[in-house]
C-alpha positions in Angstrom: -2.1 -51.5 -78.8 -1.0 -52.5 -75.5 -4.2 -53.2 -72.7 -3.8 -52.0 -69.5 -2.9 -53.7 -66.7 -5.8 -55.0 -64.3 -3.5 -55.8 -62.0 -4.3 -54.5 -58.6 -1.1 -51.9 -57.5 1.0 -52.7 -54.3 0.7 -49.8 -51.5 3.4 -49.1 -48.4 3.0 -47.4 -45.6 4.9 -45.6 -42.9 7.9 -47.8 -41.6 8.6 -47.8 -38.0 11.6 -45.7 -38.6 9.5 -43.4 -40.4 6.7 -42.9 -37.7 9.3 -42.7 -35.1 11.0 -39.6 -36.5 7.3 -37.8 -37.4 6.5 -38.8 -33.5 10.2 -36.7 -32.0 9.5 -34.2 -34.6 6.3 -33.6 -33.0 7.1 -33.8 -29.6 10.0 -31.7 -30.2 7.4 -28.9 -31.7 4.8 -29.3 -28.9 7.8 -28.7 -26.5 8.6 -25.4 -28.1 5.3 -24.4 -28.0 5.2 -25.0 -24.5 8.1 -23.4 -23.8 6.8 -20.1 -25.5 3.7 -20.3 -23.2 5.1 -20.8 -20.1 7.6 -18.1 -20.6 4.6 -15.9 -22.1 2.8 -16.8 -18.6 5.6 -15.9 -16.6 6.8 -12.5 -18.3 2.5 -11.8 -17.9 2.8 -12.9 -14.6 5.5 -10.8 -13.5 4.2 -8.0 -15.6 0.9 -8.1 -13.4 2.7 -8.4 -10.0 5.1 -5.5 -10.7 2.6 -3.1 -11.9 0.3 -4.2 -9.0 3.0 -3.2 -6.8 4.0 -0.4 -8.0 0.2 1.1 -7.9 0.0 0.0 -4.2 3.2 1.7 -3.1 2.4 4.6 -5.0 -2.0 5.0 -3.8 -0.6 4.5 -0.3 1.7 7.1 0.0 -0.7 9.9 -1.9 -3.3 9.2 0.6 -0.9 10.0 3.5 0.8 12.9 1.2 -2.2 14.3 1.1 -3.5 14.3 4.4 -0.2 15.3 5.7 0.0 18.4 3.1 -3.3 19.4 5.0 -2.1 19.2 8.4 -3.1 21.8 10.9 -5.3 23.3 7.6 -8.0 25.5 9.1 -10.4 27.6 6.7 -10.0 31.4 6.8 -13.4 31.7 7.8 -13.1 30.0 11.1 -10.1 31.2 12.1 -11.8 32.3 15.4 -11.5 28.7 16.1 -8.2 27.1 17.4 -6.7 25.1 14.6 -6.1 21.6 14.9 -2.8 19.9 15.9 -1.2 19.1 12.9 0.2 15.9 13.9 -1.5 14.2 17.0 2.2 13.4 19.1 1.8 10.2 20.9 1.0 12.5 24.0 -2.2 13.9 22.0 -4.6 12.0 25.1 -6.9 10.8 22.6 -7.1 6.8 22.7 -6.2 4.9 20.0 -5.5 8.0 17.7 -2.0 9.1 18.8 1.0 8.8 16.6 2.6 6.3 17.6 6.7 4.4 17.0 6.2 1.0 16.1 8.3 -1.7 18.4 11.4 -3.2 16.2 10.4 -4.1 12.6 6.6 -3.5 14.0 4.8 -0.6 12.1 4.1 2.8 12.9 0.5 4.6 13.0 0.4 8.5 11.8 -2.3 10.9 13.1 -3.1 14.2 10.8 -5.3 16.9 12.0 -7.0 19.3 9.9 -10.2 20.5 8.5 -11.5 19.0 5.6 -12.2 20.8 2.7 -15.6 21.8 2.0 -16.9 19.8 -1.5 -20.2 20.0 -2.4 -21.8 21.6 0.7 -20.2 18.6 2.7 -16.9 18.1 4.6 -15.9 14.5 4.7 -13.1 12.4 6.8 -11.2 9.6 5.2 -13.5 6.9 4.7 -15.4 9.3 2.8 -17.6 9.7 5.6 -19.8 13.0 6.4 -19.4 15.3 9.2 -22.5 15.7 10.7 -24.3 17.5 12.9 -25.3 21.7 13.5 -21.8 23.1 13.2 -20.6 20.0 10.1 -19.0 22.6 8.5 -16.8 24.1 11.0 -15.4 21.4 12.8 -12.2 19.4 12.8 -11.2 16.0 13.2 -8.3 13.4 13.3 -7.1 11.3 10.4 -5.7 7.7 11.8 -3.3 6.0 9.4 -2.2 2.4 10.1 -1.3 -1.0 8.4 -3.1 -3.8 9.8 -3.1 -7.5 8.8 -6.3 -9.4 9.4 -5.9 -13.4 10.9 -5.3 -15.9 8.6 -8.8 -17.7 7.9 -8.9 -21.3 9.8 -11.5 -21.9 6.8 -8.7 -20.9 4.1 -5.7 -22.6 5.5 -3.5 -22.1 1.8 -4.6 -18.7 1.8 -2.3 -16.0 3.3 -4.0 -12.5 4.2 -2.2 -9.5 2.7 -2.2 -6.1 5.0 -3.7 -2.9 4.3 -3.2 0.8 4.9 -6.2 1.6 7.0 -7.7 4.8 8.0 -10.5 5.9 10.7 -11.8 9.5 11.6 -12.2 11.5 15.3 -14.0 14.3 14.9 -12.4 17.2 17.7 -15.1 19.2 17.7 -17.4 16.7 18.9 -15.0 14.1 20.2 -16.1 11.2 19.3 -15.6 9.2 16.7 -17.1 10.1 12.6 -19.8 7.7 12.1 -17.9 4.9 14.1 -14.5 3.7 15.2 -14.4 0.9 12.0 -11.2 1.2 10.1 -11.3 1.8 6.3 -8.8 -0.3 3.7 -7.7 2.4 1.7 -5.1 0.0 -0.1 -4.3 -3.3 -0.2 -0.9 -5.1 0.0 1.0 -2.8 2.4 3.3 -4.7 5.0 4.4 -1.7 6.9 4.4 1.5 7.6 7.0 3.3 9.0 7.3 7.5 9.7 9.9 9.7 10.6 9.3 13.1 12.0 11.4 16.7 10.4 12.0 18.7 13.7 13.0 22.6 12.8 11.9 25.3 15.1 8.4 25.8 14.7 7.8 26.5 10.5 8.6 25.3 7.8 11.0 28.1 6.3 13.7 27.6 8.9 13.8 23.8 7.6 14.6 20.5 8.6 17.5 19.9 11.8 17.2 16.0 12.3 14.4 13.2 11.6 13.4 11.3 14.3 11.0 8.5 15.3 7.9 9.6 17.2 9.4 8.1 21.0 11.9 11.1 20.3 9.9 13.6 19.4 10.2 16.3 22.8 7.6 19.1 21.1 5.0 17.8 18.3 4.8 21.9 17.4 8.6 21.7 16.0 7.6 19.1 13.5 7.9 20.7 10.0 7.9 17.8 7.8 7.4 14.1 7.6 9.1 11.5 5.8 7.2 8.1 5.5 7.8 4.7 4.1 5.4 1.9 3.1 6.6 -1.9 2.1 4.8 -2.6 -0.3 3.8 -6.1 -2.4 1.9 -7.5 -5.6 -1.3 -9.4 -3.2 -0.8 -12.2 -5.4 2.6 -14.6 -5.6 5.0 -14.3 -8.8 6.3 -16.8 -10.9 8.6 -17.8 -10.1 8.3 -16.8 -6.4 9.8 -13.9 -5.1 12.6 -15.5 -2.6 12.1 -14.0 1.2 14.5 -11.1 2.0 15.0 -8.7 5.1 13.5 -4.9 3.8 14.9 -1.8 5.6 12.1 1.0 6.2 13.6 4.1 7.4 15.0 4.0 10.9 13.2 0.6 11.7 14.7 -2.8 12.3 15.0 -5.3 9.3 11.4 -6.3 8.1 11.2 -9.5 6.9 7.9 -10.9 5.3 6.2 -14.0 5.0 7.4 -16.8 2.7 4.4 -15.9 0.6 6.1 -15.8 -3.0 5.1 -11.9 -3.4 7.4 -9.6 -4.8 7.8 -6.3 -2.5 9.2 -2.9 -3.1 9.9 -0.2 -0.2 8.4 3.3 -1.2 9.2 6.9 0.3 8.5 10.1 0.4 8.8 13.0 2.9 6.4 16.0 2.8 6.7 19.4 4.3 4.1 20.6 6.7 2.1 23.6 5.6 0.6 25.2 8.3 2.7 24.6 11.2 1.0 26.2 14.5 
C-alpha cells in the first residue's frame, strides 16, 4: 500500500498578465455602469425640466384665461352699478394699473376688470386677498398682470433669478389699492409676457377684424378678445444646457434670454371677451 505524500504542495497565483486583464475587465464594466447613470441622470434631468416647463407655461396662462374670461363680469344683482372696464386701456388714468405695450422685446402688463365671484360669503382679488369694507360684496376692482424679474443677489453671485407672472389688485369702488400695492408671484419661471388686443365693433358676435398691440388700440370698448403669450422656462438648468436662442412672442421683437442653461418654450392662447360693455 502506497503512503501518502507529506510533501507540502506548490501554489501559483495570479500572473501579471492575468491581473492586468481582470483590472481592464473591470474598468471596462465600471465604465458602462457609468455610462448608464449619467445617461439615466440626464434623460431624469431633462424629464424634470420639460415637465417643469410645461406646467409653468400652462398655470400662467389659466390665471390670465381666467381673469380675462371674466372681464367686464358684473353680478345681476348689482346691475344698478356701472360695470367695470373690461380691460383697463393704457388711458384707464389709474397709475401703475393700465395696460400697457412693452418697449421692443420688453414685456407687456394686462389689466382685467371685473367683479369677483362671490365664494363663501367673500369676494377675493388675485392674491387671494378679501374685499373689505361695508359694501365688500358689491364692489369691483382691477386685476394687474405682469412679469417681473427680481436683481440678481450680490450675496449669490452663481445664482441667476428666474421671473415670475405677478399680479396686484385695485379695488374701483374704493380706489385704492386691496390690502396693499405688493405684487403676488403667481408662477415662477416666466420671461415675458406679451398681449395682443382682438378689435371688432363692440361684442363679441361680430368677431375679431385685426390684433393689435395696446399703443394701437384707438377705443378699449372694441376690444372683443385677447390673445397672450408667455416665454416660459424649467427655473433650473438642463443637462446638457439648453444653448441661448432668440424667441418670438407675438408681435414683439426677438427675445433673447440669459445664458442660463434653461430650456424655454413660448405658450399662447387668445380668449374671447364675455361681457363686452
Amino acid at each position: 500500500m502506497k503512503k501518502p505524500s507529506l510533501a507540502p504542495s506548490k501554489q501559483r497565483g495570479l500572473s501579471i498578465v492575468e491581473l492586468l486583464v481582470a483590472t481592464v475587465i473591470g474598468l471596462l464594466l465600471m465604465t458602462g455602469v457609468l455610462q448608464v447613470f449619467f445617461a439615466s441622470k440626464q434623460t431624469y434631468s431633462s424629464n424634470e425640466a420639460a415637465s417643469r416647463l410645461q406646467e409653468n407655461g400652462r398655470f400662467a396662462l389659466e390665471f390670465i384665461a381666467q381673469n380675462v374670461r371674466m372681464a367686464g363680469y358684473l353680478e345681476a344683482a348689482n346691475f344698478k352699478k356701472s360695470p367695470p372696464m373690461a380691460i383697463a386701456g393704457s388711458n384707464c388714468g389709474i397709475s401703475g394699473m393700465c395696460s400697457t405695450q412693452g418697449t421692443g422685446s420688453g414685456s407687456d402688463t394686462l389689466s382685467v376688470g371685473l367683479q369677483p365671484r362671490l365664494m363663501d360669503g367673500v369676494r377675493r382679488d388675485c392674491r387671494g386677498n378679501p374685499l373689505t369694507g361695508a359694501n365688500a360684496n358689491t364692489e369691483t376692482i382691477l386685476n394687474h398682470f405682469e412679469v417681473i424679474t427680481p436683481a440678481a443677489d450680490p450675496a449669490k453671485p452663481n445664482e441667476i433669478p428666474t421671473g415670475s407672472l405677478t399680479c396686484k389688485s385695485w379695488n374701483l369702488s374704493q380706489s385704492a389699492w386691496v390690502n396693499n400695492a405688493t405684487a403676488l408671484a403667481l408662477v415662477e419661471g416666466i420671461d415675458a409676457l406679451q398681449v395682443q388686443y382682438g378689435i371688432g365693433t363692440g361684442t363679441t358676435e361680430d368677431g375679431v377684424r385685426q390684433y393689435v398691440s395696446a399703443d394701437r388700440v384707438t377705443n378699449w370698448n372694441n376690444v372683443v378678445a385677447v390673445r397672450v403669450a408667455v416665454l416660459a422656462n424649467s427655473v433650473t438648468p438642463t443637462s446638457p444646457r439648453t444653448p441661448v436662442r432668440p424667441y418670438i412672442l407675438l408681435d414683439a421683437a426677438p427675445f433673447i434670454p440669459r445664458d442660463d442653461g434653461r430650456a424655454r418654450q413660448v405658450f399662447t392662447t387668445t380668449i374671447n371677451l364675455r361681457n363686452t360693455n
